[in-house]
C-alpha positions in Angstrom: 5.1 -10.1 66.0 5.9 -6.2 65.0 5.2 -4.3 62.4 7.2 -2.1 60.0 7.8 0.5 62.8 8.6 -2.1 65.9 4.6 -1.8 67.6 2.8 -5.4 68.1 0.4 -6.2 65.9 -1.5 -8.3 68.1 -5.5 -8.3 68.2 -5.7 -5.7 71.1 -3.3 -3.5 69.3 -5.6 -3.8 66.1 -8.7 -3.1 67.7 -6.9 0.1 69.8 -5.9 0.9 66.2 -9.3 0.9 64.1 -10.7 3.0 66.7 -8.5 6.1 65.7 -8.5 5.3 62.2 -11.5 6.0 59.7 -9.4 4.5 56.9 -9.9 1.1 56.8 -8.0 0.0 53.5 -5.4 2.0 51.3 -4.5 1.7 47.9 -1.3 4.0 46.4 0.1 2.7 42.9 -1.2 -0.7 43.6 -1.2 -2.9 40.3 -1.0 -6.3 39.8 0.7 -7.7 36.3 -0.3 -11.0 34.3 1.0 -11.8 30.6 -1.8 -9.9 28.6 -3.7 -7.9 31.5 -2.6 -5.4 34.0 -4.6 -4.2 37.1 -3.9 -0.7 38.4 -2.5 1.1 39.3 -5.3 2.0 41.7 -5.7 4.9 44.1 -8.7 4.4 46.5 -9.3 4.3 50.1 -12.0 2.7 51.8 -13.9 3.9 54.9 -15.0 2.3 58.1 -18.3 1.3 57.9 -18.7 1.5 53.6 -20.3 -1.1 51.7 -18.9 -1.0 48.1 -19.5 -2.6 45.2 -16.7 -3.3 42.9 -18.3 -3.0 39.6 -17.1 -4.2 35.5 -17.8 -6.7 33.4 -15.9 -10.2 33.1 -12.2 -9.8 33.0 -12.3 -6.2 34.4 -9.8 -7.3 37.4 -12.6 -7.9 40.3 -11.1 -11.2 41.5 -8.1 -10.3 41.3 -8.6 -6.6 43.4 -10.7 -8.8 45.6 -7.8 -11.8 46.0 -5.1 -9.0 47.0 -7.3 -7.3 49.3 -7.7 -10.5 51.4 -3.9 -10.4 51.7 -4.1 -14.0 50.1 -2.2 -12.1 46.4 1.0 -10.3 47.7 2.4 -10.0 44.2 1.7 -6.7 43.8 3.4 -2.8 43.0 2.6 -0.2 45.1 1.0 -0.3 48.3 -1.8 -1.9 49.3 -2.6 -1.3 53.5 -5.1 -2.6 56.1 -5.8 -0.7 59.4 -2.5 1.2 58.3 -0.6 -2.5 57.7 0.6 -3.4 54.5 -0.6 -6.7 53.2 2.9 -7.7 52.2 4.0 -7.5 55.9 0.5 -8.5 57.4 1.1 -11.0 59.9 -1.6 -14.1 60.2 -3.7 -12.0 62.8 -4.6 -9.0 60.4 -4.8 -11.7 57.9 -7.3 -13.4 60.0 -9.7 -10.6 60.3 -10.1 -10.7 57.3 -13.4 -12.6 55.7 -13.4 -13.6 52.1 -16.1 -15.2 50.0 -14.4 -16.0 46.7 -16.0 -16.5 43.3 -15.0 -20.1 43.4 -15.2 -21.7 46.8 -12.7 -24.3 47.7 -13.3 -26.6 49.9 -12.1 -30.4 51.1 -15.4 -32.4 48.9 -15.0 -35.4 51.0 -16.0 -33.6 54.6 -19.5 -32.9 55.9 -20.4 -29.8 56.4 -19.9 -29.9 59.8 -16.2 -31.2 59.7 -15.6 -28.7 57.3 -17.0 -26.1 59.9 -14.5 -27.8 62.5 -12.0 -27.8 60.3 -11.9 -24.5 59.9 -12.4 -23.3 64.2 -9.1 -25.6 64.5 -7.6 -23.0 62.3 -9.4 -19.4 62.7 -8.6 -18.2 66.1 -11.8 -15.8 66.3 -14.1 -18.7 65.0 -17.3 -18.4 66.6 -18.8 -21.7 66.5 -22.1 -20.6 67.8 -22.9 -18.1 65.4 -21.5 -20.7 62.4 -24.3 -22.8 63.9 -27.0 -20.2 63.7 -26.0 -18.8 60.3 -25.9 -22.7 59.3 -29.4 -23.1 60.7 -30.6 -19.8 59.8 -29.5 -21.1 55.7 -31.2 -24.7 56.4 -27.9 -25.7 55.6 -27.4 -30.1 56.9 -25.0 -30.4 58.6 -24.4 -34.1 57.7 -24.7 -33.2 54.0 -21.0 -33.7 51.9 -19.7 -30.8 50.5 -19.0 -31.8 47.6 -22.5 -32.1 47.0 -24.1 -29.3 47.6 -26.0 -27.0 45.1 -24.0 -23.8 43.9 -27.0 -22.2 46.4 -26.4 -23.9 49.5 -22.2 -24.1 48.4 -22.7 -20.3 48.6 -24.6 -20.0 51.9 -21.1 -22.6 52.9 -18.5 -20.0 51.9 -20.7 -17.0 53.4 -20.7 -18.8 56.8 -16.8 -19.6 56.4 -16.0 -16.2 55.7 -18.5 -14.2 58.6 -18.3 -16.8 61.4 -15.6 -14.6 62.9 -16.6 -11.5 62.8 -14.1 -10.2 60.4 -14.0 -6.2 60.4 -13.7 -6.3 56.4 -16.0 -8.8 54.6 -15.3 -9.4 51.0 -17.5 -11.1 48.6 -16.6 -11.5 45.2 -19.8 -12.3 43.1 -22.3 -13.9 45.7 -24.9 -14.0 44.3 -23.9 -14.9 40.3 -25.5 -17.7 39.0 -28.4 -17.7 42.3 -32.4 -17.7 41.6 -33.9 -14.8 42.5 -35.0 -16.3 46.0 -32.0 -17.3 46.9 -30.3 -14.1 45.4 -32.4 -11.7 47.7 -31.6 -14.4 50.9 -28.0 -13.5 50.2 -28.7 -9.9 50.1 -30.4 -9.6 53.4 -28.0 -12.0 55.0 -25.2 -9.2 54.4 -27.2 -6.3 55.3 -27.7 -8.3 58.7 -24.3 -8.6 58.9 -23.1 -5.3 58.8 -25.9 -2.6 59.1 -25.2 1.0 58.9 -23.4 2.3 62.0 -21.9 -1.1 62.6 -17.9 0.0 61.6 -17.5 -3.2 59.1 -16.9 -3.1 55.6 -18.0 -4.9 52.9 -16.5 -5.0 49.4 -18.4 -6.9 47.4 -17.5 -7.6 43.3 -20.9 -8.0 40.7 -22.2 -7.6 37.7 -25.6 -7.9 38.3 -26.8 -4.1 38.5 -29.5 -5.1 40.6 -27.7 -6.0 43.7 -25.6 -2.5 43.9 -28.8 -1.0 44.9 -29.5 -3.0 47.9 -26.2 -3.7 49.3 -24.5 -1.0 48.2 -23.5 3.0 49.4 -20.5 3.6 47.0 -19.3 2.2 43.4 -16.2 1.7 42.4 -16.4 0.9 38.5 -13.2 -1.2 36.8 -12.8 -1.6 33.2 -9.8 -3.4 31.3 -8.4 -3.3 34.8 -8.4 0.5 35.5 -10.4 2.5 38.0 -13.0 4.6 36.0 -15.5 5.7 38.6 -15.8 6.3 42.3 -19.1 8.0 43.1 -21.8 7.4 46.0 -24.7 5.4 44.9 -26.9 8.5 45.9 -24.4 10.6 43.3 -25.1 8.3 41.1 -28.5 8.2 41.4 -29.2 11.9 41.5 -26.7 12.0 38.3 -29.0 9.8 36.4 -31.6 11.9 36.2 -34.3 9.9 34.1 -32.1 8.3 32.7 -31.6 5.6 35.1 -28.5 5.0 37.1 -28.4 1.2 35.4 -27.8 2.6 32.1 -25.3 5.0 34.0 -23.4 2.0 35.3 -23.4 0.0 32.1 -21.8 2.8 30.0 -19.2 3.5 32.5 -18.3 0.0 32.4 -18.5 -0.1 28.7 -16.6 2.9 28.2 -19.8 5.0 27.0 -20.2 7.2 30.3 
């Protein structure tokens, strides 16, 4: 396969690719419309090697930003580009580096979750079945148990190990850790920051609401609200803008409109 301008767009060419590029995703104009809601348009880039959180309340547009980003919404305006590809023309290999943990994980209920795990090596081309069965182990995740059974923890811990048992340069997570207990919240937490550790070259866009989790996962906000971009700071900004304030009362009157 080629892209817009004739050059292959295999996985060599990709990886040739990210190593000359420090952008890693590219949004110009990009806006999404549904009866009664309109995303965008957005401007933003994202780095190699960020973690950002995508921040705003319920019905701000963090699915949906998160959905298009995994090339899995191509009805969009504007552009929207990965490792200088735009989504629309994205063949299934840039697709496939791609790792997404949606808000609501689907799944086939009927499979173990070890056929589910095969399932999805028969499908994913840079599956790496040994490190699905140390994440798997690492979660105390049964192998034998049905997936439609599992706990919204260990269905979680599932969809993490579906969307990072490949490797995938950009890791997106849209609200991992919502509805988790504290325990397991934290497990989630440290399983990311294993995942891609500073200097590592991966990103990881993650969507929340939970204040809490920006400051240990993430280096950079990007704050929606009624589906337009508000704020793009550093955490550390952030922080440092605060002042005694304290940056969670920062956050929540950006996303309120108040900041």
């Amino acid at each position: 396969p080629v892209g817009r301008h004739g050059r292959p767009l295999d996985g060599e060419d990709l990886d040739a690719r990210v190593t000359r590029m420090s952008v890693a995703v590219q949004a110009r104009g990009f806006r999404v419309d549904y009866p009664g809601f309109t995303l965008g348009p957005l401007d933003f880039s994202l780095e190699q090697g960020e973690r950002v959180a995508l921040v705003g309340h319920n019905g701000a547009g963090k699915s949906t930003a998160i959905r298009a980003l995994s090339g899995r919404a191509l009805d969009y305006g504007g552009s929207l580009s990965y490792r200088g590809v735009e989504l629309r023309e994205a063949v299934p290999d840039v697709r496939g580096r791609i790792g997404l943990l949606p808000e609501k994980p689907a799944s086939f209920h009927w499979m173990t979750v070890a056929e589910h795990f095969a399932l999805l090596s028969s499908l994913q081309p840079h599956w790496d079945a040994g490190y699905a069965e140390l994440l798997r182990d690492r979660l105390n995740l049964p192998a034998r148990s049905k997936v439609g059974t599992l706990s919204r923890g260990m269905s979680v811990k599932l969809s993490f190990i579906a969307a990072e048992a490949f490797h995938p340069p950009l890791l997106l997570l849209d609200e991992p850790t919502a509805g988790l207990d504290p325990g397991m919240r934290e497990e989630i937490v440290e399983l990311v920051l294993k995942a891609a550790p500073a200097g590592s070259g991966r990103v990881v866009v993650f969507s929340t609401h939970i204040l809490e989790d920006i400051h240990l996962l993430a280096e950079r906000i990007l704050v929606l609200r009624q589906g337009r971009l508000v704020a793009d700071r550093p955490l550390a900004t952030l922080v440092d803008q605060a002042r005694g304030e304290g940056a969670n009362r920062v956050l929540r009157d950006l996303m309120s409109g108040r900041g």
